[in-house]
N, C-alpha and C positions, 0 to 999 in steps of 0.2 A: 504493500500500500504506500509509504512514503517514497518509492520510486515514482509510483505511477501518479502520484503527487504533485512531486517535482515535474514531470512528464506535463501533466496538464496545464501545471504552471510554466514552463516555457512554449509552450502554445500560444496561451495565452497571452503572454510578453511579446511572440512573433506577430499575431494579429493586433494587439494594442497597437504595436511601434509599423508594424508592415501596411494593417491594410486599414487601420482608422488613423492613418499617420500622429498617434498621440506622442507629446514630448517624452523621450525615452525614460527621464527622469519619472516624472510621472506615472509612466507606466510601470516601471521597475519598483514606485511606493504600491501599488495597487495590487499589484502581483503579490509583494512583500507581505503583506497585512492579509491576503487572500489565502497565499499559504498558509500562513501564521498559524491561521485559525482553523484550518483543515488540518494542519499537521497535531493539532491540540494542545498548541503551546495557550494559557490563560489569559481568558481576556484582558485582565491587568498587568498583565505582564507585556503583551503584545508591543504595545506603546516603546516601550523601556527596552523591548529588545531590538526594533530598530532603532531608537537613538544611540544604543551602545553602538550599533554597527555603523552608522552614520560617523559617530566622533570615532571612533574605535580607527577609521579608515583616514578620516580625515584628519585626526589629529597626527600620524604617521608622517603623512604627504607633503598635507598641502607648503611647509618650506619648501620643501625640495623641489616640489612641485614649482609652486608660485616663483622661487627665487630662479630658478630654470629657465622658466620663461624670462622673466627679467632679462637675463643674461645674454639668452638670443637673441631675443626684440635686439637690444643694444650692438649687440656684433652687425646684428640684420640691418639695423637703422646707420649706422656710420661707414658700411659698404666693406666691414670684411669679412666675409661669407665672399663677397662678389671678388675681395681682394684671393684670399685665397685657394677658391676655382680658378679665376684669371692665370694668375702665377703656374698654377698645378698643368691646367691643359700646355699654359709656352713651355714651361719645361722637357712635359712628355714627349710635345711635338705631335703633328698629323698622322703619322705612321700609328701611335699608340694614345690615340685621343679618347678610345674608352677607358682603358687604364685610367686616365688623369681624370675622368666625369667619377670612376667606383672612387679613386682616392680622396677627391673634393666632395664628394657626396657623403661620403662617409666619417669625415671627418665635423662638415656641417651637420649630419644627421647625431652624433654625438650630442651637440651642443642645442640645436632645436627641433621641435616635437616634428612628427612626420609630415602634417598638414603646409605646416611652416616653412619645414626643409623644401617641402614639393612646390609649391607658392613661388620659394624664392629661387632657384635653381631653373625649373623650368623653360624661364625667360633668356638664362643663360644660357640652357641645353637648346632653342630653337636660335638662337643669333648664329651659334657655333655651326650649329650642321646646317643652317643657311650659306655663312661664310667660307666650309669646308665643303657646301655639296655633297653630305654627306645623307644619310636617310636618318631620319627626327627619333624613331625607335629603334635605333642600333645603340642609342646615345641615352634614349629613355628608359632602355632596360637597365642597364649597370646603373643609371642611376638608380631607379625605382628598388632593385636590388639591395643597394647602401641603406636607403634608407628606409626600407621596412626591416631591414635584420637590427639597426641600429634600435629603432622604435621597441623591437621585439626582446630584445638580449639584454638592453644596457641601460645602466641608469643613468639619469634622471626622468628616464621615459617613464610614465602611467603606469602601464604592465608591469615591467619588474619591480619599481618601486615599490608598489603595492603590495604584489605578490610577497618578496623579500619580507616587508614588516608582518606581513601574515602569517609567515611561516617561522617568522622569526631566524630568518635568515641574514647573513653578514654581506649586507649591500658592497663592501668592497670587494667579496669574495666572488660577489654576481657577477660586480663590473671585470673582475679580470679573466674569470670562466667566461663570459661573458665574449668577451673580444675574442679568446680565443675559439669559439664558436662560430662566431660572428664575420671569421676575415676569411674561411674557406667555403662559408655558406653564400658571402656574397661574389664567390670569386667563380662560386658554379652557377648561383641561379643570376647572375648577373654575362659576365662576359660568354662563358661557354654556353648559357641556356640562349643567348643573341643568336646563336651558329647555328642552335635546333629551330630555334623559332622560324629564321629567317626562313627553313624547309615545308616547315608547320602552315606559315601563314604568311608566303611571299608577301601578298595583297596589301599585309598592314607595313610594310616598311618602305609601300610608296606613299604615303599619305603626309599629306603637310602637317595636319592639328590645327590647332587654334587656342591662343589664350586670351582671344579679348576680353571673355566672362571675368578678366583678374585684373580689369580695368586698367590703367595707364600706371605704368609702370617707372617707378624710381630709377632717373638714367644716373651711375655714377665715374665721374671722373677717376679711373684709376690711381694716377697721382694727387688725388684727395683723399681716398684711403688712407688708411692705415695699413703702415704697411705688413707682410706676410707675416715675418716672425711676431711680431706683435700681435696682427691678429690670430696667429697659430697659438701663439701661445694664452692669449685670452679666452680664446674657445676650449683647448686644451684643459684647463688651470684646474679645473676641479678634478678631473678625471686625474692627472699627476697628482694631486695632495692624497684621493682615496687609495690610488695604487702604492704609493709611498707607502700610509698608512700600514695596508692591508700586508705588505712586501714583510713589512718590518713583524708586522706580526706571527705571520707565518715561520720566519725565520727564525726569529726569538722568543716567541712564544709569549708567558703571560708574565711582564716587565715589571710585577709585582711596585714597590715603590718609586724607581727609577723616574726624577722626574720630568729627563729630555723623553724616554718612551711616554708616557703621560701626554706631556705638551703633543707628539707625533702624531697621537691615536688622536685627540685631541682635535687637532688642526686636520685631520684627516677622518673626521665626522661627518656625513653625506649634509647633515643641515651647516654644522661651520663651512667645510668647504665650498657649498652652495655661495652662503655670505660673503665669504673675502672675496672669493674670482668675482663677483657682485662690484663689489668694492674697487676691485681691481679695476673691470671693466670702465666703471661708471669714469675713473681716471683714462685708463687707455684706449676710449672709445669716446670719451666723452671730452671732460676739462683739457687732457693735453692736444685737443684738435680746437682748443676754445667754441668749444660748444656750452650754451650756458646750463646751468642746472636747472632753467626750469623746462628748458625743452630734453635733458635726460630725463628728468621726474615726468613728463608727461608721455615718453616711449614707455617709461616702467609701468605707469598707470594702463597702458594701454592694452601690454602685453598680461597684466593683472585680470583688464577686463575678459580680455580675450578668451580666457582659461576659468573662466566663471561657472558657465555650463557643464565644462566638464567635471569640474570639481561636484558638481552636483549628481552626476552622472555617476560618477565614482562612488560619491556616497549612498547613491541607491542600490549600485552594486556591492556594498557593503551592507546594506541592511537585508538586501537580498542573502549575501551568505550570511548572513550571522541568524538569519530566522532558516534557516537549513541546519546550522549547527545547534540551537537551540532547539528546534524540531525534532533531534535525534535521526534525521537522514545521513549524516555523515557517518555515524554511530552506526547505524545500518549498514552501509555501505562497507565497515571495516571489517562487521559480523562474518558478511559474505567472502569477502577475501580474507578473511581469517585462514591462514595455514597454505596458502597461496604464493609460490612463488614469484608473482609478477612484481615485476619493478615499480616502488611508486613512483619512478621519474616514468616511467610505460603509462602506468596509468592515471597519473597528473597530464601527460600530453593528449592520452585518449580523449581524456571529459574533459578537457578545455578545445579540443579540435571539433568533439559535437555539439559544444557549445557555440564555439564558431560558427560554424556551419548553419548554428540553427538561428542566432539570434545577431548576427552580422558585424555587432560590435567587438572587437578587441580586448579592448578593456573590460567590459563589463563578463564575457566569457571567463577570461583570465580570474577579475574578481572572485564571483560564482563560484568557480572549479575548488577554490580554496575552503569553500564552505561544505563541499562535499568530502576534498582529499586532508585537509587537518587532522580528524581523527583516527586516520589511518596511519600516521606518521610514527606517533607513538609506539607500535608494533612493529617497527622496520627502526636498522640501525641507516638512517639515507640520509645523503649527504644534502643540507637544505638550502644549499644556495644552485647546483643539481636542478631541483624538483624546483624549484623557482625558475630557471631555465626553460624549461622542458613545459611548466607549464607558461608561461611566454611565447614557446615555441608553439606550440598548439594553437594558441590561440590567432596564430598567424595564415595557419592554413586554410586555403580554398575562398580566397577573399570573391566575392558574387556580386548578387542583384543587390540583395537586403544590408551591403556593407555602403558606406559613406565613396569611400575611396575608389570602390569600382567604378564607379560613375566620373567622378573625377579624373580617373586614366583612361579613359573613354572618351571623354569630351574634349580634354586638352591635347589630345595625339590623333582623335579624329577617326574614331576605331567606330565597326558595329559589333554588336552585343558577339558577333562569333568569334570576332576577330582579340575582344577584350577578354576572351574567355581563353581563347588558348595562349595568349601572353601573360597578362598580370593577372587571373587566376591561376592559372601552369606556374608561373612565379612563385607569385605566394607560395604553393603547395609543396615546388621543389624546395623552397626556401626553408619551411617547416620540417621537413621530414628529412632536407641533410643537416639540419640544426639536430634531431634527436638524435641521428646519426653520430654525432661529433659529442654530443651532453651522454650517450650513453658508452661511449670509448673515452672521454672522461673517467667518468666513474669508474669505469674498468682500470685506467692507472691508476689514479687517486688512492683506489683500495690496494 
């Protein structure tokens, strides 16, 4: 029964948000409080146990979250994003112009969320294969590539953030498993899945695109930037303090009163971190190009606003699992694989990939899955920065109709619905499933 439960309850979430188009948020309280009470959690209780889930999630995030954004906006708004693509393709040179889109993409996909990355690259990726005569989707793949594995793997993204505080996983540990999952996933479903596609589906890689729907575009003067190391290394700056951190940790283990280890762990705290490159930024992007503080403070507002919805979104997805865990579904689900040898990184990618699949969003999958696989943890000695991967990983595959972003790589590249299906669908899916490929040959060293 609490399967078939849940089962009805993501139907229901699919029709709310699919076919009576209701705000996802919305629909994820409605769902939440519908379970609730079919699952036979108390009516007085109801209340209380999604506000736990609501703060529970929220209160984790939203730094990292909000201060993330910040930091993007910023790089995004003083043109190095733009500086550091530019530099990366003169580099590579024409001969290996993909290369330099997976290495620029990936790099800006680190630092802002996917929408953002996509938004702001785009406009690069069509001047370049105008300039080069090159075809628009040889150049969109490696990107699109970068930047969903980035979205999917690493933190400051949504997903693993999330994920990581849930499981109580060590967000450093994410971010360096993380990359190394992340740089042979996008080097297959990027460059090499270009070679397949092009056989799959000549037709889309004559097509121009179109981004006017992204309205008039910020032209920047390259020697107005900032320049590359500067801006490599501002976008960079958190992801160096966490790995620092995480490095030292590893190595030396627990630094007991030592108080340079302290200060490291310290400064290499995914919310401090956040802050200082923040800080940093707001100088290297900001005050040393005399730009004034109130127009920084008004990109940070902006990018604050931006991330408003989602943060809502997130917390729906949070109150959605925390009434799955209160409900005793998760508890169920562990009865059943009791004595089971499956992997729970196997079966954290399973239930966040039907999750996918079924309700389009990303994050809100990811969230969810956490609500079902937490009390299964317990019974398995599993490595939890792993199963925070993995499910990351899941929730990336088979992106469709009912996801945001299909549509988006569809309408900007000029694709029809067959054509998006066997690229950035095929994407996605290879993308997910050589990520578990590589999280579960992980765990096989590790152990």
């Amino acid at each position: 029964m609490p399967l078939l439960i849940v089962a009805i309850g993501v139907i229901l979430l699919i029709a709310l948000i699919s076919k009576f188009k209701l705000n996802t948020f919305v629909a994820l309280l409605i769902v939440s409080f519908c379970v609730a009470l079919t699952l036979g959690i108390p009516m007085e209780k109801v209340v209380s146990t999604i506000e736990a889930g609501i703060g529970g999630t929220l209160g984790h995030i939203a730094l990292i979250f909000g201060l993330g954004a910040m930091l993007g906006r910023l790089v995004a708004d003083a043109g190095g994003a733009q500086r550091i693509a530019m530099t990366l393709i003169n580099k590579f040179g024409e001969t290996k112009i993909e290369w330099a889109v997976v290495v620029s993409s990936f790099i800006v996909g680190i630092a802002m969320f996917f929408e953002v990355g996509l938004v702001l690259l785009i406009p690069i990726v069509f001047s370049i294969a105008r300039e080069m005569k090159v075809s628009l989707l040889s150049l969109g793949i490696p990107m699109l590539a970068a930047l969903l594995a980035t979205h999917s793997f690493l933190p400051p993204h949504p997903g693993p953030t999330v994920i990581a505080g849930e499981y109580g996983a060590d967000i450093g540990k994410v971010l360096l498993y993380g990359i190394i999952v992340a740089i042979p996933s996008v080097f297959i479903a990027g460059p090499i899945f270009t070679r397949l596609a092009k056989k799959i589906v000549p037709s889309a890689f004559e097509k121009r695109g179109s981004i006017d729907s992204l309205g008039e575009q910020k032209e920047f003067n390259l020697d107005d930037t900032p320049s590359f190391n500067i801006s490599l290394l501002t976008a960079m700056f958190p992801v160096i303090l966490m790995l620092i951190a995480t490095g030292v940790k590893m190595v030396i283990g627990n630094t007991g009163t030592n108080v340079v280890f302290k200060v490291i762990a310290f400064v290499g705290d995914p919310s401090v971190a956040m802050l200082i490159s923040l800080v940093i930024a707001v100088y290297t992007m900001g005050i040393n190009r005399n730009i004034s503080i109130k127009e920084i403070t008004r990109s940070c507002s902006s990018a604050a606003a931006s991330i408003g919805m989602m943060l809502l979104i997130i917390g729906g997805g949070g109150a959605f699992k925390q009434v799955l865990i209160n409900g005793g579904v998760g508890k169920y689900i562990a009865v059943i694989f009791a004595g089971t040898s499956m992997s729970p990184i196997l079966l954290a990618w399973i239930v966040a990939a039907i999750l996918r699949i079924s309700l389009g969003s990303a994050t809100v999958a990811a969230i969810s899955t956490a609500g079902l696989v937490i009390p299964m943890l317990a019974q398995y000695d599993a490595n939890l920065a792993l199963v925070t991967l993995a499910t990351g990983c899941g929730s990336a595959i088979a992106s469709h109709v009912n996801d945001a972003g299909f549509w988006m790589v569809k309408e900007y590249f000029g694709l029809t619905l067959k054509e998006t299906f066997a690229t950035w669908t095929l994407l996605s899916t290879i993308t997910s499933v050589v990520g578990l490929i590589f999280i579960l040959a992980l765990d096989a060293i590790i152990k």
